[in-house]
Phi, psi and omega in degrees: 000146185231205218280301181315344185260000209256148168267143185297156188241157165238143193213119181257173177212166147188139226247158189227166163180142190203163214241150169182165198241166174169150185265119168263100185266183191077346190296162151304146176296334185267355174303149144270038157253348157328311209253142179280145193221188156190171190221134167271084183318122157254124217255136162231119158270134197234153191236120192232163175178124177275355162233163186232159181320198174270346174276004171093045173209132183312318198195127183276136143339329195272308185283357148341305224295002187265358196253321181282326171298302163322274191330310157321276179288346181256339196227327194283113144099033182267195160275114166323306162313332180267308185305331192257324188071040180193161198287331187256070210239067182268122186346303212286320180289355140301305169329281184320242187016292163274347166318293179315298185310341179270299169344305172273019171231326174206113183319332188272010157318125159231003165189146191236152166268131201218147184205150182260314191245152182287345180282304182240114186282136133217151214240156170218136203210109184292000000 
């Protein structure tokens, strides 16, 4: 396909973040993710539309806001092993996790980010 065939995509983000601790098992006894920790999670969710609404928006920002509730009341300054309910609460099964879940409430989810660290991402992109 070449450039004259391709529809323009438009791509919005937005970032959420809330602090919680969590236990990783299966680790070496000396990893320190093993050892109970916590991190100040940054959640980005990305949004694509090859057309925008009649208000000139993929998505308004505003209708997020039930994805900031979640976040707010389930997971910020919780345990992750208990909010998830497994030994594996890992960035990247944070990513699934709020992908589906944002997914299933607004179809231009195309991909969500997780970050533990100002260093480290990890993403889930179908």
């Amino acid at each position: 396909m070449d450039d004259t065939e391709r529809k323009p995509m438009f791509t919005i983000t937005k970032q959420f973040a809330f602090s919680a601790s969590h236990q990783l098992s299966g680790l070496e006894e000396d990893h320190p993710c093993a050892r109970l920790h916590g991190h100040n999670y940054i959640v980005e969710v990305e949004l694509k539309g090859a057309a925008l609404d009649q208000r000139g928006f993929v998505r308004d920002y505003r209708e997020l806001g039930p994805l900031k509730r979640l976040i707010d009341d389930e997971f910020d300054h919780r345990h992750l092993n208990e909010v998830l309910g497994h030994d594996h609460p890992t960035a990247e099964r944070l990513a699934l996790f709020f992908y589906e879940w944002a997914h299933d409430r607004w179809p231009e989810v195309s991909a969500v980010r997780v970050s533990e660290t100002p260093k480290t991402w990890a993403e889930y992109r179908p």
